[in-house]
N, C-alpha and C positions, 0 to 999 in steps of 0.2 A: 242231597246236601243239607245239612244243619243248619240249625240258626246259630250257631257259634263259627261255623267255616264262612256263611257268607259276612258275617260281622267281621271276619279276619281279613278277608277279601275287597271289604267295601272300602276308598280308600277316603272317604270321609270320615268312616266310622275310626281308623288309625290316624287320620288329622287332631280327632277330638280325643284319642284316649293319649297322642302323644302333650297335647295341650293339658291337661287332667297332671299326666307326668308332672309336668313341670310347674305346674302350680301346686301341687303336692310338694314338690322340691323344695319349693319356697317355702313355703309354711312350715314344714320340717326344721330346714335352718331358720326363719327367725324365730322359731319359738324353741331352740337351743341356743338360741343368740340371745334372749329375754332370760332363758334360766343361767346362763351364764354371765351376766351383765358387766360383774366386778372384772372381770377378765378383757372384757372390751373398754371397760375405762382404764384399765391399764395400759394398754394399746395405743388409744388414743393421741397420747402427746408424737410419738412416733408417727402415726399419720398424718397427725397434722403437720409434724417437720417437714416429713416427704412430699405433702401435698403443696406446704405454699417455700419452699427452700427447691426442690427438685422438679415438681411437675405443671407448676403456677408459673416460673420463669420460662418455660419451653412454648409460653406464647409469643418468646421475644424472638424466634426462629423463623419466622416470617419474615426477617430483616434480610435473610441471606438471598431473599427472592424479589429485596424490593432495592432502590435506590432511595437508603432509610436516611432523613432528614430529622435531623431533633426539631424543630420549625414544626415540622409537619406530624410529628407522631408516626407508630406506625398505621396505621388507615388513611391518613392525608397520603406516604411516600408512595411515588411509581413503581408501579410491577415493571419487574424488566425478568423475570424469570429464570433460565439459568443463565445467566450472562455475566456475575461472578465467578461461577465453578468455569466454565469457559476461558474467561482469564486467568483464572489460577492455573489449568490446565496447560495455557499456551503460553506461560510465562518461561524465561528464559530460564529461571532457577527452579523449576518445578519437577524432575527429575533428580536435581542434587537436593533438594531439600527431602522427598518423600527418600531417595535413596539412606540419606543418614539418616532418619526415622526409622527405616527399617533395618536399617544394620544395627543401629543400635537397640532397637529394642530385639531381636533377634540375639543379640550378644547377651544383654540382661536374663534373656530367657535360657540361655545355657547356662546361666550361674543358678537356676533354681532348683538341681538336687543338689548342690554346695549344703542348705539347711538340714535336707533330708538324713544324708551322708553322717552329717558332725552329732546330731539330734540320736542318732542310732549309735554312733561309737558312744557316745559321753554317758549315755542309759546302762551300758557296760560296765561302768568303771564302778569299783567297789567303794573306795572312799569319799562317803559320802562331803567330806570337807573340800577334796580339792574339786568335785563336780559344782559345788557352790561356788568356787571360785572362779571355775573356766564359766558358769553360764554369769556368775556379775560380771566379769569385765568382756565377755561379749555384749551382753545385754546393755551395758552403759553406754554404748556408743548411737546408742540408738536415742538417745535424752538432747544429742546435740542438734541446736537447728543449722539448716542449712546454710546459712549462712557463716557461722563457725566453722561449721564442716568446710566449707570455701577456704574461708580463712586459711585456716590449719593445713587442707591440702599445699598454698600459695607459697606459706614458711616451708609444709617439707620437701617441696619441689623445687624451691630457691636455687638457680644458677653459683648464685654465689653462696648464701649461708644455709642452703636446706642439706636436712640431714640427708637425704637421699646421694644430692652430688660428691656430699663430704667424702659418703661412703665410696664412693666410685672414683672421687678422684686417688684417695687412699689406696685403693687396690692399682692404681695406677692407668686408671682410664682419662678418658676427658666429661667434662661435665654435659649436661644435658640439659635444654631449655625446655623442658615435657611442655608448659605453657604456649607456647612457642609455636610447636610443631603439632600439626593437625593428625598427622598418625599416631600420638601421644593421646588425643582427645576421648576416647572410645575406652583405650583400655583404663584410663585414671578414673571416666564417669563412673563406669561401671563397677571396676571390683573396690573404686572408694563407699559405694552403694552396698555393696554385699560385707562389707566390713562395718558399715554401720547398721543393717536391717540383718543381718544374720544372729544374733542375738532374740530377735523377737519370731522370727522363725523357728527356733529353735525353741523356744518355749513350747508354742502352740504344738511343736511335734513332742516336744516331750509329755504335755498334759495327756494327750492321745496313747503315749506308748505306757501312761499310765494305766488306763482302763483296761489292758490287757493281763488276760489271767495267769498268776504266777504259776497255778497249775499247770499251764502248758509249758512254761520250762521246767520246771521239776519232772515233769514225764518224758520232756527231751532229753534233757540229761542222764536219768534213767536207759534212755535210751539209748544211748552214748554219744550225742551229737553236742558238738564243740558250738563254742559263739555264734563261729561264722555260720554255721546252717541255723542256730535259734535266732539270729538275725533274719536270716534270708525266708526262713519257714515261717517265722512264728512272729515278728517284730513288725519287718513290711507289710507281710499283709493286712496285719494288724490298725494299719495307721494308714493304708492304702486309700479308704474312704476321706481320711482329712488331706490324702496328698492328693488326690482326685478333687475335691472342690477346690484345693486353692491354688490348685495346677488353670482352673478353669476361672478361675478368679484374675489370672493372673495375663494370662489370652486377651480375656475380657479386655484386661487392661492394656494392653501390650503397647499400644502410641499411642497412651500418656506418658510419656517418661519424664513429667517432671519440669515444669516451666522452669524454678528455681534455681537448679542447680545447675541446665546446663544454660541459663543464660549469665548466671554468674562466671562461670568457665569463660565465656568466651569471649573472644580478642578479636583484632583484625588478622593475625598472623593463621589462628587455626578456626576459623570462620568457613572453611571452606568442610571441614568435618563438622564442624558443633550447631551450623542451623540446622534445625527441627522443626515441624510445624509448629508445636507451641508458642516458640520463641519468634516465630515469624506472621506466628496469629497477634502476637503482643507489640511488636513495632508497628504491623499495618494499621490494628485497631485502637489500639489505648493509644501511641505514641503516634499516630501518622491522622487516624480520626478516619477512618476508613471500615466504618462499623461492618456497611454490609457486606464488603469484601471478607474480612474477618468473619462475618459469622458464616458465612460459605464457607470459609476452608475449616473450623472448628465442627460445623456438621457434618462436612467429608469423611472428618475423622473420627467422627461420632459415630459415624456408617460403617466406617472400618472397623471399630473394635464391637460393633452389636451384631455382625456378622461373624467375625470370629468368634466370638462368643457364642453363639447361635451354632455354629459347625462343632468347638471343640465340646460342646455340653452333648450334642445330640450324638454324638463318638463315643463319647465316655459313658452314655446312657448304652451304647449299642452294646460295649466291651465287658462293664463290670459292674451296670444298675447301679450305679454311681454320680448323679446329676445335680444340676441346682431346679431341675422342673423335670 
């Protein structure tokens, strides 16, 4: 045997060249990180957002484990460990609340090729005046805060003076209290959401369908293949990578829907569809003073969407090398 085989075999000797490695590594990147310096003080303001706005408050996460006292700070409160998540668990409404969180954000998630869809017809259309015109007045509605958007819903859903009933009693129906009635709550959140956020979807899918090469429809058409196939061939796959992250963006997100809106929605009459944990994190906590109850059921939820996000990236990495890591 060699003295190169037994140095391969000694496993001290691969302790020490895997140590070597990796301080090799090091010194590699900082001395790319030193010749590139202006590029990291660009950065900078961004880290520092993230570090003391996102990852500096994630000290206050400890509360969901203690019986947190403002008196006491948290180091002075009792550990009681999981004994909020426990009550939220055996709480009487703890199945109806997680149940409309999840129908609704399940419902929201079927609206998300709604953008994909309208983004690919409107890139079709030849003149370029009325394409300006369909993406401004979708994209306006996305300027309104939520609150207007309330508003606005309130007048055109009006029993008596909103446009909606007018129309309906006109045709000779009876009017309808959409407010009112809890099986109304889901579908008004939702597609009043995709008519204010589908304008800026559709942007982002348009900027995408821009970088694709007009080459490849001129050689389709050559070809003799109509819209519908240089859509389906050459469009989609095209923009497939931006519908892939912000399909997984979107997961991520999936229960948050939204403290704002659907506690503005809601009433005592369709309360039985429109509590969420948001809204039921914000009465406990803010409104009732029950921090560490509250911060339990917020990192519940916090668990929930970094697992789903965690599944649907390592999916989308599996199908089409398309991921956010």
């Amino acid at each position: 045997m060699n003295i190169e085989s037994k140095r391969n075999s000694d496993p001290g000797w691969k302790t020490l060249m895997k140590k070597r490695n990796f301080f090799n590594n090091i010194l590699f990147h900082f001395n790319k990180a030193v010749k590139n310096w202006q590029l990291y003080v660009l950065l900078l303001p961004t880290l520092l957002y993230f570090l003391i706005m996102e990852y500096v408050p994630m000290y206050g996460l400890q509360m969901a484990f203690k019986n947190y006292m403002v008196s006491k700070g948290f180091t002075g409160s009792e550990w009681v460990g999981l004994k909020h998540f426990e009550r939220f668990f055996d709480h009487i409404l703890f199945w109806e609340i997680l149940g409309n969180t999840i129908w609704l954000s399940l419902y929201e998630l079927a609206t998300f090729p709604i953008a994909v869809i309208m983004a690919l017809l409107l890139n079709q259309i030849a003149s370029s005046r009325f394409k300006r015109m369909v993406q401004t007045v979708t994209y306006a509605p996305f300027f309104i805060s939520t609150v207007v958007l309330v508003g606005m819903l309130y007048l055109f859903l009006s029993p008596q003076t909103g446009l909606i009933n007018q129309l309906i009693t006109a045709l000779g129906g009876d009017t309808i209290y959409f407010f009112g009635e809890s099986s109304w709550f889901r579908t008004i959140f939702v597609w009043s959401g995709v008519w204010q956020n589908l304008g800026w979807g559709m942007v982002i899918y348009l900027a995408a369908l821009t970088g694709i090469s007009p080459e490849l429809h001129e050689a389709a058409v050559v070809d003799g293949a109509n819209k519908l196939h240089r859509i389906w061939h050459i469009d989609l796959p095209g923009i497939m990578p931006t519908v892939s992250i912000l399909f997984i963006l979107t997961v991520g997100n999936l229960f948050n829907l939204g403290f704002e809106k659907a506690y503005l929605m809601q009433n005592p009459l369709n309360i039985s569809s429109a509590e969420i944990i948001q809204t039921y994190v914000y009465k406990k906590g803010l409104v009732g003073g029950q921090f560490s109850y509250a911060s339990a059921i917020g990192l519940f939820n916090s668990i929930i969407n970094c697992i789903l996000l965690v599944i649907v990236n390592s999916i989308a990495r599996r199908m089409n090398r398309t991921s956010l890591w």
